[in-house]
N, C-alpha and C positions, 0 to 999 in steps of 0.2 A: 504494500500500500504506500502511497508515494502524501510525502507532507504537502498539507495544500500551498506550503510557504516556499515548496521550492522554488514555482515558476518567478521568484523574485528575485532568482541569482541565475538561472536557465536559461531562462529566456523574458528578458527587460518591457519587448516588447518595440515595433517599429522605428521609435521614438527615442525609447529608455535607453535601446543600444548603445546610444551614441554619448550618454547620460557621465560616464569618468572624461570626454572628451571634450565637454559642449556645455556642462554646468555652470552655469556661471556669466557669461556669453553670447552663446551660442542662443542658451534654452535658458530660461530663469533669472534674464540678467535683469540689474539693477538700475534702475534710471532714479537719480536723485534732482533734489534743489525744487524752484518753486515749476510745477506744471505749464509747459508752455513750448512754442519752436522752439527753445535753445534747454538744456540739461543737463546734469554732471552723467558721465557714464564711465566707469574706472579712473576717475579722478581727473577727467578733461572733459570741457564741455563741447558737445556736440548739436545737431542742427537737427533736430527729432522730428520724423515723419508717419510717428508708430502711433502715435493717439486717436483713440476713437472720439475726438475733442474738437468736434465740427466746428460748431458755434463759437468757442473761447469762453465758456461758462464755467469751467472747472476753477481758474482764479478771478472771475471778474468780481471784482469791488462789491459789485450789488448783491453777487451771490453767497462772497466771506462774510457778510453781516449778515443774512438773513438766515446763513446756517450758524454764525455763534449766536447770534440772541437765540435762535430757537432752542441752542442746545444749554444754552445758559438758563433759559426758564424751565423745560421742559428732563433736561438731560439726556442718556440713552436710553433708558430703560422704560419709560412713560411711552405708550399705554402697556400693562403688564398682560400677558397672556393673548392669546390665537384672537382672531375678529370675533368668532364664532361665540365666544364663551369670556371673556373681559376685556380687550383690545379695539374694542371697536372705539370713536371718536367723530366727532363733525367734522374735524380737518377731514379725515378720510376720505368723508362722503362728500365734504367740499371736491377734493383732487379728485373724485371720481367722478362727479357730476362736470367740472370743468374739463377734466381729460374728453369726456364723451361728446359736449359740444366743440369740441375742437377736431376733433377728428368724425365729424358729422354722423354721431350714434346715440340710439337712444340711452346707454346705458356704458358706464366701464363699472371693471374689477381690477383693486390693484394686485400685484404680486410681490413678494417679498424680494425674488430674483427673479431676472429675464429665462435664464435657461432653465432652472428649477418649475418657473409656470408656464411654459411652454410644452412642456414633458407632463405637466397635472391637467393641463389644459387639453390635450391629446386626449391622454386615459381618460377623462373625463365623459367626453363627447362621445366616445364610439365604445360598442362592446362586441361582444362576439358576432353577433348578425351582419355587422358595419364591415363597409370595405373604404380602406382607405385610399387613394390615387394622388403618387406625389412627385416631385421633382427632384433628377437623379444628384442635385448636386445641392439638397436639400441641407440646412447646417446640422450639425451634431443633435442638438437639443429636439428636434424633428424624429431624428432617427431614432435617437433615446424614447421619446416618447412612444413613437409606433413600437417599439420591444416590448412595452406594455399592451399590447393592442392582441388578444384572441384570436380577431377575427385575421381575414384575408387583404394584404396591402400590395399593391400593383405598381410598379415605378416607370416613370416616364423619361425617357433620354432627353436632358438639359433643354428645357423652350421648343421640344418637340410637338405640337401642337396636333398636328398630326397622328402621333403615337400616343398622346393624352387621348384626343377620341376614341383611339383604339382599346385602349386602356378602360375607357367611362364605357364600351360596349360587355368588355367582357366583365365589369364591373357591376353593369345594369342586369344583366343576365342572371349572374351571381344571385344579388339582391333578391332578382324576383324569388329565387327559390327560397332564399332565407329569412324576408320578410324587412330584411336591414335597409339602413341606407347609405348614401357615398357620400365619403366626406374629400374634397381635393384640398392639396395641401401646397405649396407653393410662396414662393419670398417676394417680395417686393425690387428689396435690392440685395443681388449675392454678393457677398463679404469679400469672397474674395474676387474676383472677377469683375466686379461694378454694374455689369449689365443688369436688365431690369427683369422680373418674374411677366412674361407674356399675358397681363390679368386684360387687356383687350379682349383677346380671343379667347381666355379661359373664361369671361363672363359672355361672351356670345353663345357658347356654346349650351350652355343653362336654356337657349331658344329648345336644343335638342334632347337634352338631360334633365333628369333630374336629381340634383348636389347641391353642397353646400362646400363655400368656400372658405377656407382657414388663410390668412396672409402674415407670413410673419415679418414684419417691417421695422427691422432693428436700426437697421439704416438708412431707411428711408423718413423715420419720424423725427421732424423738424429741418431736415436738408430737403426735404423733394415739395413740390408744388407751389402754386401762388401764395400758399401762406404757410408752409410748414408743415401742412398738416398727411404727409406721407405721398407717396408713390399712385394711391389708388384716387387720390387730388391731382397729382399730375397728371393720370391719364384720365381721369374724367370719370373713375368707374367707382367711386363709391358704391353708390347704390347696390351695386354688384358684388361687392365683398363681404361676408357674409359675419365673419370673425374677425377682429382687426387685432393685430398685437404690436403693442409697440413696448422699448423698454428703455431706462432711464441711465444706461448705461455708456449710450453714445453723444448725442445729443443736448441731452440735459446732462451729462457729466457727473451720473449721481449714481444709485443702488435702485432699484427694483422694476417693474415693467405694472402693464398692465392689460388686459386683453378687453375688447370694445363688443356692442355688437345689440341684436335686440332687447329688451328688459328682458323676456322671458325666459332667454337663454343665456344671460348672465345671472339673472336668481337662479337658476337651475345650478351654476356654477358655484356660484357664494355658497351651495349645500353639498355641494361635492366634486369640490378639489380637496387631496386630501392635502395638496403641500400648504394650502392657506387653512385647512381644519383643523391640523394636527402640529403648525407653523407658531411661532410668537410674530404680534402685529407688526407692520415697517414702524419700527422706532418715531418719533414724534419729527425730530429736527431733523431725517430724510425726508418726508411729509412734506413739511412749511418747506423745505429746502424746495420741492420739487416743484409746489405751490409757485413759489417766485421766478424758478427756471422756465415755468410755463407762461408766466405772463410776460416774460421777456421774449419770448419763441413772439407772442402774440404780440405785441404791440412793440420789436425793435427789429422789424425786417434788414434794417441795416447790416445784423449780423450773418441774416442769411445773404444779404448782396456781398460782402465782403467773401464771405466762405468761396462762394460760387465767383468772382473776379481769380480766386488763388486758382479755384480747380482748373478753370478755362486756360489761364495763361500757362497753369504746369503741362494741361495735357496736351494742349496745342503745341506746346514746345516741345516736348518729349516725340512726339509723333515726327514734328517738321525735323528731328535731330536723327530720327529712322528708328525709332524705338518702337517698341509693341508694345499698345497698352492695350489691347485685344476689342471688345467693342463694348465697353465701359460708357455709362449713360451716368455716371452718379458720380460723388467725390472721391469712392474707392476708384486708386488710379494703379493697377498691374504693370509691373514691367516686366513681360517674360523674355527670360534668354533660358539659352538651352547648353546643358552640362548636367554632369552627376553632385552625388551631394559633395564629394571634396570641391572643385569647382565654387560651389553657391558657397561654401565656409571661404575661398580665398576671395573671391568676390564682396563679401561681408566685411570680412576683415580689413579687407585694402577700403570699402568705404569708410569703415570706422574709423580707421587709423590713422589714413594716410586721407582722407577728404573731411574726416571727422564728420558725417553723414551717419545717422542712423534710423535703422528701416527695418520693415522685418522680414526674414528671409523664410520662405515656404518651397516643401521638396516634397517628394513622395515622401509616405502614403497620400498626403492632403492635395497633390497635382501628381498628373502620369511621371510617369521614368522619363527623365533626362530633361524635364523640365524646370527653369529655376523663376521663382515667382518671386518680384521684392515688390511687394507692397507699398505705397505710399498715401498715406490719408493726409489728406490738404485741411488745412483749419482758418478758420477768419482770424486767427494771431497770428499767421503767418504771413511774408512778404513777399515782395516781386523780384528781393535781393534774394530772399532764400531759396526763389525757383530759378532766378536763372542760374546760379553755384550750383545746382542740382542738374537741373538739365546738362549742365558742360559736364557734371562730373560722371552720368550715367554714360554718357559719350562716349570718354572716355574709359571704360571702364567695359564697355559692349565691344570696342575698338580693341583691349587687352585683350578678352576673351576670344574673339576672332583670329589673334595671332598667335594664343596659343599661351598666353605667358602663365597662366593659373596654373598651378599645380592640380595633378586628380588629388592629391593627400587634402587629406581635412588640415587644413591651417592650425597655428598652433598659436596659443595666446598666453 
C-alpha cells in the first residue's frame, strides 16, 4: 500500500517540477513597495506589467481612506458569522443592490472569493439531470466547478460556435430523456489571450435552444463597455446573459466577486451555495471598500479613458514592432513567441535583469508545447514612457530569440 504523501516527493506535478529551480522567481516571486507600474522585485525596482490593477484603484487616495476608516470603525472581524445565520448587514445588501443596477440585473449575490463562488455557483445551479456546455479554454474555477457536477458536461473548441451548436444538439437530446436542462458556460474576457467569449452568437442561438447562460466576466467588469459595466454592455447582449459574474479582484482591486442575474435565481442561490452557507461574511471594510471602488467605476470614467489610451498605444505598438499579440479585444495584451520552457526562463530573466521589465511568463500545461506566452496587463497608472521602453524592449528581445542567443537551460538566478 503506497503512503498517500508520496506523490509529494514522486511526482511534484507539471508545475511543482520545476519548484527547487523556479521558487522564488520564476513561481512565487515577491513584488514589494507601494502597488503600482514601478516595484521593488529582489531589491531593484522594476517597470511591473503583472497587475490585474486596471483602473489604478488598489493605491488611489480615495480608496486608502475609505478602507482605513472602514477598518478603523468597523475592524476585521465585524459582521461575525456566515450571511445565513449572523453576518448578514445593510452595507451588504446596499453593495448588492448597487452591484445589480450597474451591471443591468434585477438582483446580485456577493461572494466571499471570485474562484471559490464560481465553483459554488456551478454546483449550485445544475445536478444530475443538467448538462453542462462550455468553453474549451474555460479558467480553472469553471473547471473546478463542473468536477462537482453528476451530470453530463460537453466542451466546445475555443469561440467554436459552430461546435457549440453541435454541442447544444446533443445536449438537447440528452435532456429530453433526463428531464434536465442546459446550462452554457462561457467568459466574457479570456485571461489569458484577451479575446472576447462569442456571447453574440451564443445568445442568438437561444432563437434555436433552449439554455441558460453563465458569463464569467473577471475581466471584463469595469474595463469593457460605455460605462464599465462588463463585456455583455459592450456587445449589446445583456438581456441575453443569463448569470453575470463579476469579481473584485481585478478591477476594483479588492477580495471577493459577486454573481448577478434574476431575483429568483439568486434567492434560490442565497439558500444554496454552500461556500456563502457554510463561509464567515466578507468582512465589513472589504464591503465599504468595494462600496466606494464602485462608485468611482461609476461616476470617474476618466479612469477607464486612461486605462484604454495605455492599452491602445501598447498594442498598437507591439503589433507595428511585428509582435503577436494574437487577436486580443481587451487590456489583457499576449505576446506569444515560441520556444520550450528553458527558452521562456532566459527570456524572463534577460527582461528582468537586464530591461528591469517585469511580466508574467506562461508555458505548458497552461498554453501548447513550444509556446511562450508573456503577458502584459496595461493599467490607467501607467505611461506612454512605460510603453514605448516596453515595446523597444520586447523587440529586442523577439530579435534575440530569433538568432538563437537563449539558452534551452532554464536560466539560473
Amino acid at each position: 500500500m503506497n503512503d498517500v504523501f508520496d506523490k509529494c516527493t514522486v511526482n511534484m506535478g507539471p508545475l511543482g517540477q520545476y519548484a527547487d529551480r523556479s521558487e522564488g522567481y520564476y513561481m512565487f516571486p515577491k513584488l514589494e513597495g507601494e502597488i503600482g507600474n514601478r516595484m521593488i522585485f529582489m531589491g531593484k525596482e522594476r517597470l511591473i506589467w503583472s497587475l490585474n490593477n486596471y483602473l489604478g484603484l488598489a493605491n488611489h487616495p480615495e480608496v486608502r481612506k475609505a478602507d482605513a476608516e472602514a477598518a478603523a470603525k468597523f475592524g476585521m472581524a465585524y459582521p461575525m458569522g456566515a450571511r445565513m445565520m449572523s453576518g448578514q448587514s445593510l452595507y451588504h445588501e446596499q453593495l448588492e443592490r448597487e452591484l445589480a443596477a450597474f451591471v443591468g440585473r434585477e438582483a446580485s449575490y456577493l461572494l466571499n472569493y471570485g474562484y471559490q463562488g464560481m465553483v459554488s455557483v456551478i454546483n449550485s445551479m445544475v445536478d444530475r439531470r443538467d448538462v453542462i456546455v462550455y468553453d474549451s479554454e474555460a479558467h480553472a474555477c469553471i473547471i473546478d466547478g463542473m468536477r462537482l457536477h453528476f451530470g453530463k458536461r460537453f466542451v466546445y473548441p475555443h469561440n467554436n460556435i459552430e461546435n457549440l451548436e453541435t454541442q447544444l444538439k446533443r445536449a438537447t437530446k440528452l435532456t429530453a430523456e433526463t428531464g434536465g436542462g442546459i446550462l452554457v458556460i462561457t467568459e466574457g474576457v479570456y485571461g489569458m489571450s484577451g479575446d472576447l467569449g462569442k456571447l453574440k452568437e451564443i445568445v442568438a442561438l437561444k432563437q434555436k435552444y433552449n439554455f441558460r447562460l453563465l458569463v464569467d466576466d473577471a475581466h471584463g467588469f469595469g474595463t469593457m463597455g460605455p460605462n464599465g459595466a462588463g463585456t455583455d454592455e459592450h456587445l449589446g447582449v445583456q438581456d441575453g446573459v443569463d448569470l453575470y459574474f463579476g469579481t473584485f479582484a481585478k478591477s476594483m482591486a479588492g477580495i471577493g466577486g459577486f454573481i448577478a442575474g434574476e431575483k429568483k435565481v439568486i434567492k434560490y442561490l442565497m439558500y444554496n451555495m454552500r461556500s456563502q452557507i457554510f463561509a464567515k461574511s466578507l468582512p465589513m471594510p472589504m464591503v465599504l471598500g468595494a462600496l466606494k471602488r464602485l462608485d468611482m467605476i461609476r461616476t470617474m470614467p476618466e479612469l477607464r479613458t486612461k486605462l484604454w489610451t495605455i492599452v491602445n498605444a501598447l498594442q498598437s505598438g507591439l503589433k507595428e514592432a511585428g509582435l503577436d499579440i494574437g487577436n486580443t479585444e481587451s487590456p489583457v495584451t499576449p505576446v506569444m513567441l515560441y520556444g520550450g520552457v528553458g527558452e521562456a526562463t532566459q527570456i524572463t530573466h534577460d527582461l528582468r535583469e537586464n530591461y528591469n521589465i517585469f511580466c508574467s511568463i506562461v508555458t505548458y500545461p497552461v498554453v501548447p508545447k513550444g509556446v511562450i506566452l508573456l503577458r502584459l496587463i496595461p493599467t490607467a497608472v501607467h505611461t506612454l514612457e512605460d510603453v514605448a521602453y516596453t515595446i523597444n524592449a520586447f523587440k529586442e528581445v523577439k530579435e534575440k530569440l530569433v538568432r538563437k542567443e537563449y539558452s534551452t537551460e532554464m536560466a539560473a538566478f
